[in-house]
N, C-alpha and C positions, 0 to 999 in steps of 0.2 A: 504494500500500500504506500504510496507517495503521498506528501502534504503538499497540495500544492501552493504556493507562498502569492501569486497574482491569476489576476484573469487574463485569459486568452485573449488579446486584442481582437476585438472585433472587425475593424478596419484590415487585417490581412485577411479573411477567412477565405476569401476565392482566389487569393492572389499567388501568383509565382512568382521566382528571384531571380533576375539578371545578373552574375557577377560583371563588372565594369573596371575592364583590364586598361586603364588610361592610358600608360605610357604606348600601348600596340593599339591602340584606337584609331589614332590619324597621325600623319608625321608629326606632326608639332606636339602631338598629346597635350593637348591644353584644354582645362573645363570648354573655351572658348568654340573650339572643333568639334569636341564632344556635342554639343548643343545641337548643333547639324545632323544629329545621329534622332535627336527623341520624339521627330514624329513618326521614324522609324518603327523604332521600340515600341510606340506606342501602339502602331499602326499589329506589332507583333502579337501587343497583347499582354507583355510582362506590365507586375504592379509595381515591384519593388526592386529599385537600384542599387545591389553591393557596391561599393567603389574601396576597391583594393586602399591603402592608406594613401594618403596623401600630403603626408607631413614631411618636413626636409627628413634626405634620406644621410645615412650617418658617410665620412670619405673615410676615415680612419677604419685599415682593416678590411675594406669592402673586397664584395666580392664582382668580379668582370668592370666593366667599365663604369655600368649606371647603378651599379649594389642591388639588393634588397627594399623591394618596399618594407618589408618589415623590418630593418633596423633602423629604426626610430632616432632623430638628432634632436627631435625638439616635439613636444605631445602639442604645445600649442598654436604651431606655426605652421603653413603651407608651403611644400616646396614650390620652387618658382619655376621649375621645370612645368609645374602644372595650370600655375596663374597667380592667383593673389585668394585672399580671404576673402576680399568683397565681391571677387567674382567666382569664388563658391557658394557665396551666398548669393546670388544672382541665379545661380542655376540651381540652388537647390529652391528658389521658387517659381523659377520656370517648370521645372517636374511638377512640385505642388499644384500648377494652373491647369497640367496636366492631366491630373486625376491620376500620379504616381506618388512613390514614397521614395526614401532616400535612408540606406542605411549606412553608417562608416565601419571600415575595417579596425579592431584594436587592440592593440599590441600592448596587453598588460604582463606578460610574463617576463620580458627582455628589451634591452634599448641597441642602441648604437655603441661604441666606447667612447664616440665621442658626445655621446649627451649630455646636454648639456648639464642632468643631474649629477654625471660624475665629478663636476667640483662642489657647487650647492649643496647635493646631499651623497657623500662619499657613504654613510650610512645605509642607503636605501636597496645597495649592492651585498650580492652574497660574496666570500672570497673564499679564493685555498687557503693553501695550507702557510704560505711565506704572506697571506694578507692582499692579495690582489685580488685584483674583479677577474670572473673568469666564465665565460660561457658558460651556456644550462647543455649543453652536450659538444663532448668535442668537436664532432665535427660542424657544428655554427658558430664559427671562431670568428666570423663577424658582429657577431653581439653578446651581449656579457647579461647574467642573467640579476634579478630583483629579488630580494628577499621581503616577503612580506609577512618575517615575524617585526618590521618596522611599523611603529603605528602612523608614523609618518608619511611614509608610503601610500599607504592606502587609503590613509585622507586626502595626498597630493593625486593621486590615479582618479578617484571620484569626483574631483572638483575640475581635473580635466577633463574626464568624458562630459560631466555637466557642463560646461564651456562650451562644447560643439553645438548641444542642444540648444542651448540659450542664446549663445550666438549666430547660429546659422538654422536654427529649426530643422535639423535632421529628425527622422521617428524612430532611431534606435542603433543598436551595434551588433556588426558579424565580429564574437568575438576569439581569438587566434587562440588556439590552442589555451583553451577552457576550464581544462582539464588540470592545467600544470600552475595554475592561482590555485588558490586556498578555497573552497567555499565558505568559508565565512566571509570573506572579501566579499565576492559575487554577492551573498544576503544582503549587506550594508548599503551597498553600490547601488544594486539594481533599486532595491524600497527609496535611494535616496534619488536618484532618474527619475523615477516616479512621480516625485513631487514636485517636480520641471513640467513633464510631459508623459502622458501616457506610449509607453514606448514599447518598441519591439526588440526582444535582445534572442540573439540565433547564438549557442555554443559551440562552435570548432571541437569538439568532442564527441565520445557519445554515452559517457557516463550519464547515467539516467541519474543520478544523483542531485546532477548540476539544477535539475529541473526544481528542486525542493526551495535551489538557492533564488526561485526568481526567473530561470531562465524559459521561454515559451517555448523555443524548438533545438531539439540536440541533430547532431549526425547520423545518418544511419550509412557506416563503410561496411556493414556484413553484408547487404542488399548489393551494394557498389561492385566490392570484391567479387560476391558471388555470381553475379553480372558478368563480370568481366573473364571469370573463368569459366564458363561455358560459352562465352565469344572463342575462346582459345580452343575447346572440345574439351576440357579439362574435369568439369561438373556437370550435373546433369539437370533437366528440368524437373525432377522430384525432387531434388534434394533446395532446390529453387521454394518447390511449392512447401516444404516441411518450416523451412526459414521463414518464409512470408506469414504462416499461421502463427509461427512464435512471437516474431518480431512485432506485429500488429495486434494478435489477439490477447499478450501482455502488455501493451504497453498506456499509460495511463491518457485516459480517453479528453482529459482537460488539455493536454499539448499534444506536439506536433514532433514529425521526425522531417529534415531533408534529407532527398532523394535526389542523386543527380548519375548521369553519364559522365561530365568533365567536371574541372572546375582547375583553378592555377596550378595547383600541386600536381594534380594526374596530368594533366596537360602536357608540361614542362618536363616531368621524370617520369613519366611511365608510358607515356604515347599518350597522341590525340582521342577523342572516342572512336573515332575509326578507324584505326589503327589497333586501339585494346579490341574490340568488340566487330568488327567486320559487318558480316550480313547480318548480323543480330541489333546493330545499331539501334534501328529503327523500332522491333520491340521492345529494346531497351527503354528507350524514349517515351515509350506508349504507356510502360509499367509504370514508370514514376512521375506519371501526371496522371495515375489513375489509382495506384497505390494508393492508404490514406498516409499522407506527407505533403510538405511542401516541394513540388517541382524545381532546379534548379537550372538556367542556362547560361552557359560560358560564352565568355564576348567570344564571339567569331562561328559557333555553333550552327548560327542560322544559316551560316554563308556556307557551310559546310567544309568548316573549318579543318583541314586534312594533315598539319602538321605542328609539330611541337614546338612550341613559341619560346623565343631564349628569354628566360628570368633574368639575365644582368644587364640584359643589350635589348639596343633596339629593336624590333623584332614585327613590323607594321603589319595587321591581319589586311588577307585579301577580300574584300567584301564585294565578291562576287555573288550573282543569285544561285540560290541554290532549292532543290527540292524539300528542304530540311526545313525552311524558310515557310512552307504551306501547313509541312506537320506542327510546328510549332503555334503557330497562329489558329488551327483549326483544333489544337490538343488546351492554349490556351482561351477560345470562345466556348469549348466545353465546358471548362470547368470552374470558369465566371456563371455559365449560365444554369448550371444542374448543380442544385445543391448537397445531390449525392457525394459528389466530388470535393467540397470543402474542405477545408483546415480544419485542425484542431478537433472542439467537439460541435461543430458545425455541420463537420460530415456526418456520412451515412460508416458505418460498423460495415469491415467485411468482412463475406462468408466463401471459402472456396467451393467451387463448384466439383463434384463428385468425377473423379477423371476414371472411367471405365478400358476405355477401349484405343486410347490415343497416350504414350508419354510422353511426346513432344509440344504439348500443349501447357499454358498457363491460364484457365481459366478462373473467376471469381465475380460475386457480385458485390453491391452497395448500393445503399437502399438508405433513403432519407426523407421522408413526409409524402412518400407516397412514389416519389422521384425514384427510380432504379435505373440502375447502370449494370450490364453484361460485359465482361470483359473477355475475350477470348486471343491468347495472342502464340504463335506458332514460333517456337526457336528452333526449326529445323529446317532445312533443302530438303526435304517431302512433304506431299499433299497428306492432310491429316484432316481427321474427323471429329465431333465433338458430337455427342450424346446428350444433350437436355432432358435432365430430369427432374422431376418433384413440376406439382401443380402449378405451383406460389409464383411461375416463373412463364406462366400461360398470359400471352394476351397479344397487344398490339405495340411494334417495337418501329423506330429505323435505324439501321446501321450509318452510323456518323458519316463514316468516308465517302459511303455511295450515294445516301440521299435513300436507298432504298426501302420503303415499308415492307413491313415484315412482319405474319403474325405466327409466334414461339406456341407450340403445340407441346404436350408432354411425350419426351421420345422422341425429339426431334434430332434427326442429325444436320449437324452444320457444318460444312467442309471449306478449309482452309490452307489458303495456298502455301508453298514454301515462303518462311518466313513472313510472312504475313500477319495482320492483325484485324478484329473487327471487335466493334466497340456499336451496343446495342441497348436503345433508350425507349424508355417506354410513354415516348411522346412519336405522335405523328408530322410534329412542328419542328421545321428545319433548323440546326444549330447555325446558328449565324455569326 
């Protein structure tokens, strides 16, 4: 049983996340370029804006040419590689005009070495063993890690994130590795955010724990991984369907998990999503905007983003059109408009659907005020069949993609092509 410490914000309940990779956005990576991009996004359909950090990045120690966005030189400043303060604040009420939200990246576990807090509060750092600052694992020897048995600390860490909100009206934080603060930090932090703005805080983790501290959505990498190792033929679709009944049918119904294909990290060290996942991409895609979780998409995704973007260097995504660009848009007017599909406890609870006769198949439902949603999605290069059973599941459907009405009979089979997907509403009225 979890306590949960906040409510669900209500303002994310339909919405999915954009991560927003700046510096590989447009050559210049300035908010200013950026801006050219959000009738795009909009047009996609994403609610809310990750933007990886953007605070000056540390030179001392760095790694490749342009470092680390997350080593941190200064919590309350803007690097100028990206623009200025006033013109983040400019664009984060341009989003707002938009009917988007705007979240910040935040790097509470480790700074820069050259932070500025390493003269102001030498204190604030953990050290070896001869007294020095020294990275939270060796090999991130570009930044030095924060102890926060300081109370110091973590008055200064809360009174920065509170800055952001106050100053630029951001609605919350993706916060960086979650897991490796304290949560009693997290409890103090988040209650005192709070009383700025009703906000959205995402943990970098997936200690279910963090959730008690405050936090509305953890990570979900078991989903991800296990994703990703049957794109390779490595796992199988049962052991697929065994995880999905754990992960969701424990997990506590007031918050939320994200779900993604990419995101910076995978991106950069482990391959593109197409690259991890292949022909499976695209159910990939289809599971975690239909999963109960938050959907996640990585800048360049839409364009169907085919290679690994360098983390220290420049690295400018091609933003060419892409077929990726239609699923996106048509998997996000879904899940705005059926409230099967929500966040948190918004959504509908789901039930797998009984696999007889096909193991290549991922079937389940989700059902919310009456609203139900069929999911059926094929992770193999064969034609495969699916069996419909139980009553509850009889009526009048259409399959999202096709437009086609459809009416689900008991015993019905429904055959689906190599890798392929179909996703089946029990409205006759077109998702638009």
């Amino acid at each position: 049983m979890y306590e949960i410490q906040s409510k669900f914000p209500e303002f994310i309940k339909e919405l999915s996340i954009y991560e927003v990779n700046l510096r590989q956005f447009s050559p210049g990576g300035s908010f200013h370029e950026f801006e050219n991009h959000l009738q795009r996004l909009k047009e996609l359909g994403v609610g809310i804006l990750w933007f990886m950090p953007i605070q000056p990045i540390g030179i001392k120690n760095r790694k490749g040419t342009l470092g680390s966005y997350y080593s941190i030189r200064d919590y309350m400043k803007v690097d100028s590689e990206y623009g200025t303060l006033d013109e983040f604040k400019i664009l984060v009420q341009k989003i707002h005009s938009m009917g988007m939200y705007v979240i910040l990246d935040w790097v509470a576990n480790h700074t820069a070495w050259d932070n500025n807090l390493t003269l102001e509060h030498p204190e604030f750092y953990s050290k070896d063993e001869t007294g020095n600052f020294k990275p939270p694992f060796p090999e991130w020897e570009d930044v030095i890690h924060l102890d926060y048995g300081s109370y110091g600390l973590k008055r200064y860490m809360t009174d920065a994130m509170r800055f952001w909100i106050s100053e630029t009206d951001i609605d919350g934080f993706r916060c960086d590795m979650a897991n490796l603060v304290p949560n009693e930090f997290w409890q103090h932090s988040i209650k005192e955010l709070h009383k700025v703005k009703s906000v959205f805080m995402l943990a970098e983790a997936e200690d279910r724990n963090l959730l008690t501290a405050g936090f509305d959505v953890i990570y979900n990498w078991n989903i991800h991984h296990l994703l990703n190792s049957i794109g390779k033929r490595e796992r199988t679709i049962g052991q697929l369907v065994e995880m999905i009944e754990y992960e969701f049918l424990t997990f506590p119904e007031a918050k939320s998990q994200l779900l993604f294909t990419s995101n910076h990290d995978e991106n950069s060290w482990n391959g593109s999503a197409l690259e991890r996942l292949g022909e499976s991409l695209e159910s990939a895609i289809v599971l975690t905007f239909t999963l109960p979780g938050i959907p996640l998409i990585y800048s360049g995704q839409e364009a169907g983003l085919w290679k690994r973007l360098a983390f220290f260097e420049k690295d400018i995504i091609d933003w060419k059109d892409d077929k990726l660009k239609l699923l996106f848009t048509k998997l996000n007017q879904l899940k705005k408009s059926n409230p099967a599909l929500w966040n948190g406890p918004y959504g509908g609870a789901i039930r797998m659907l009984k696999q007889e006769n096909d193991s290549n198949l991922a079937s389940f439902v989700r059902e919310k005020n009456g609203n139900r949603v069929i999911v059926i999605v094929n992770f193999s290069g064969n034609m495969a069949s699916f069996k419909l059973g139980g009553y509850a599941y009889q009526g009048d459907y259409v399959e999202v993609f096709t437009g086609v009405p459809t009416y689900l009979v008991l015993d019905a089979y429904i055959t689906v092509k190599p890798w392929e997907y179909k996703i089946f509403i029990n409205s006759v009225k077109e998702v638009r």
